[in-house]
C-alpha positions as a Markdown table, in Angstrom:
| # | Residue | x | y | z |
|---|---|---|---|---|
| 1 | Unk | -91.7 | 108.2 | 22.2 |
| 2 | Unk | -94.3 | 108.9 | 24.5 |
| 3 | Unk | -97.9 | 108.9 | 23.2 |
| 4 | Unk | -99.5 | 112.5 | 23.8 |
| 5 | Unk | -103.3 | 111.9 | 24.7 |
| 6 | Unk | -105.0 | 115.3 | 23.5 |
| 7 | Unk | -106.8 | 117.2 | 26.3 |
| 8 | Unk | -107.8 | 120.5 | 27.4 |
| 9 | Unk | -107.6 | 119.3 | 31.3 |
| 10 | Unk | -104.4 | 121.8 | 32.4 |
| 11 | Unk | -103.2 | 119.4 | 35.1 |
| 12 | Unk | -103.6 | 116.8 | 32.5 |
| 13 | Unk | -101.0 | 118.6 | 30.0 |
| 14 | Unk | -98.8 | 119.3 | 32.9 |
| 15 | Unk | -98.3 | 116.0 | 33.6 |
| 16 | Unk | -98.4 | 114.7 | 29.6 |
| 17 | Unk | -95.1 | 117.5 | 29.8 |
| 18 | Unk | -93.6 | 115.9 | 32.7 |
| 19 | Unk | -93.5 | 112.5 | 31.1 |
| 20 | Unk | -91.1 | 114.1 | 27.9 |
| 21 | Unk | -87.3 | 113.7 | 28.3 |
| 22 | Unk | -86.6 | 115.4 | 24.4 |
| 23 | Unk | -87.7 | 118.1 | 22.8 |
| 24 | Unk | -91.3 | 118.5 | 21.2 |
| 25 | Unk | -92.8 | 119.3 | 17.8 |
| 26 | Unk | -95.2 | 121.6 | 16.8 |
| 27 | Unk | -97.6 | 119.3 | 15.9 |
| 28 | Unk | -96.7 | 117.3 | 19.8 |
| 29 | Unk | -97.6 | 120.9 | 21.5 |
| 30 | Unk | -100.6 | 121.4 | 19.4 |
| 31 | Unk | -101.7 | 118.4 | 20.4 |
| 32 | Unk | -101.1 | 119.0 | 23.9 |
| 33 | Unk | -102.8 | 122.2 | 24.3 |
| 34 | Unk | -105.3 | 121.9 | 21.7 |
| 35 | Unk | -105.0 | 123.9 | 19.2 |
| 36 | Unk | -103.8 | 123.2 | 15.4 |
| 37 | Unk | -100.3 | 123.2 | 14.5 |
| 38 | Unk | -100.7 | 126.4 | 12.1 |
| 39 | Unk | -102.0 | 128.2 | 14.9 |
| 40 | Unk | -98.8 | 126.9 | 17.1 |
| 41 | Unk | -96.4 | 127.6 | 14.6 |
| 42 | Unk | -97.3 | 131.0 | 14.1 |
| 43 | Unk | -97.6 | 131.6 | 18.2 |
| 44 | Unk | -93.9 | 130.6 | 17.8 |
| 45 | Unk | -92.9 | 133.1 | 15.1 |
| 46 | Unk | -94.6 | 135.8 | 17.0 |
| 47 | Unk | -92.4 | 134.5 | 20.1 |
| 48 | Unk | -96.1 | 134.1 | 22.2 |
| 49 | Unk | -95.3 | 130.9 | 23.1 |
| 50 | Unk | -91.1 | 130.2 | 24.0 |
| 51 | Unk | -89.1 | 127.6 | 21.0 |
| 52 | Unk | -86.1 | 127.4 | 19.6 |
| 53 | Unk | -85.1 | 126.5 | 16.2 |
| 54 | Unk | -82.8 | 123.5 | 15.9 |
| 55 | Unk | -81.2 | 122.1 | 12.6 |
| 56 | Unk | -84.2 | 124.3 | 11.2 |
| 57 | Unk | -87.0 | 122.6 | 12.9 |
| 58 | Unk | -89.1 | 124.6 | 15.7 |
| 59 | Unk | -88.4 | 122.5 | 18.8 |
| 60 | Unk | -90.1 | 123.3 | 22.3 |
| 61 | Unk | -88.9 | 122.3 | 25.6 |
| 62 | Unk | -91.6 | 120.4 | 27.7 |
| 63 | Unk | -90.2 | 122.0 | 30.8 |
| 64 | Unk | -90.3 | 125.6 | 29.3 |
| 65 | Unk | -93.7 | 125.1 | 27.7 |
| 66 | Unk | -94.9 | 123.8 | 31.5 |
| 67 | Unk | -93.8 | 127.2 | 32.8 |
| 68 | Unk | -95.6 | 129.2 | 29.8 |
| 69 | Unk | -98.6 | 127.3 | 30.7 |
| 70 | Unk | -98.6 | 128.8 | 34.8 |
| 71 | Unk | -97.9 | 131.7 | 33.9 |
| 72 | Unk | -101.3 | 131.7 | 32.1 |
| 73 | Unk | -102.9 | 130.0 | 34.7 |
| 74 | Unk | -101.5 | 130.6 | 37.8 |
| 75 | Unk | -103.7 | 127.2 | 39.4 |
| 76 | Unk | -101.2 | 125.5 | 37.1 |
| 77 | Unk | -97.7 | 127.1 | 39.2 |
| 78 | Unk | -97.5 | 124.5 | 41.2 |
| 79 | Unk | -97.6 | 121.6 | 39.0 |
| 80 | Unk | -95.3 | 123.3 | 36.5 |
| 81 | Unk | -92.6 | 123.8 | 39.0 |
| 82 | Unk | -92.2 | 120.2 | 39.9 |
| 83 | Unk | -92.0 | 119.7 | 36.3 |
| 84 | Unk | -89.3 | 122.2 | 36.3 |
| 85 | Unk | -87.2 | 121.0 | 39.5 |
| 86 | Unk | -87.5 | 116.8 | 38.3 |
């Protein structure tokens, strides 16, 4: 498991993304993005930021959550498709 190092740097989280191979937790994204897991999980039942629901766990895909995060930011396209294409 890779160890998520909380930031609010957005090339930072891009590249914490790029180093996951499995899917994440909500308390992995809120980590990443900084903000609480409440806050995360209820993002995800509002469908404002993209998960799916596996064996009744929200998951998120790091490559998915890469491209929510340029799309919010367009400085952060670049990076995020990298992360898409590796």
């Amino acid at each position: 498991m890779s160890k998520i190092v909380p930031t609010t740097a957005p090339f930072s989280v891009i590249n914490a993304l790029a180093g996951f191979t499995r899917m994440l937790t909500v308390d992995e994204v809120s980590e990443l993005i900084g903000l609480s897991s409440c806050t995360v999980y209820r993002m995800a039942q509002r469908k404002q930021i993209p998960s799916v629901i596996l064996s009744g766990s929200r998951r998120f895909d790091p490559a998915t959550i890469s491209m929510w995060l340029a799309r919010k930011d367009p400085q952060l396209s670049v990076a995020a498709q990298g992360l898409r294409a590796a």
